[in-house]
C-alpha positions in Angstrom: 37.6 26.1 33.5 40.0 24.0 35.8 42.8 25.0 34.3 42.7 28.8 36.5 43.5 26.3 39.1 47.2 25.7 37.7 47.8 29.1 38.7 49.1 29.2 42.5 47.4 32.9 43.3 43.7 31.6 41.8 44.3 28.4 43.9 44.8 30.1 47.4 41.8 32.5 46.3 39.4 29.7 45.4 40.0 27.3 48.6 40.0 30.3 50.3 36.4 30.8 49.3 35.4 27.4 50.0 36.6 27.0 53.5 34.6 30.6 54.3 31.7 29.0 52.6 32.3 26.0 54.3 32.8 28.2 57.7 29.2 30.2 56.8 27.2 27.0 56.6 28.7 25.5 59.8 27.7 28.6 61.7 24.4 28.8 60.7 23.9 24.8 61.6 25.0 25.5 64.7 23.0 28.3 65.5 19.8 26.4 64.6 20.7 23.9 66.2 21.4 26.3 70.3 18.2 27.4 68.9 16.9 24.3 68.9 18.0 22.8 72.0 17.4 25.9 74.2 13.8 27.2 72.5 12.3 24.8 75.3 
């Protein structure tokens, strides 16, 4: 299953993926957390 990763195209596509996952979760943490600390 790795190996797709030799290719260079696949490679760019799949971090690509992972930093906009990465970039989706850090959002929503940070929008619970100004929910958080200005609910009061």
């Amino acid at each position: 299953m790795l190996s797709v990763l030799t290719d260079r195209t696949y490679r760019h596509l799949f971090l690509a993926q992972i930093v906009a996952l990465l970039g989706t979760g850090l959002a929503n943490l940070l929008l619970l957390v100004a929910k958080t600390k200005f609910w009061v």
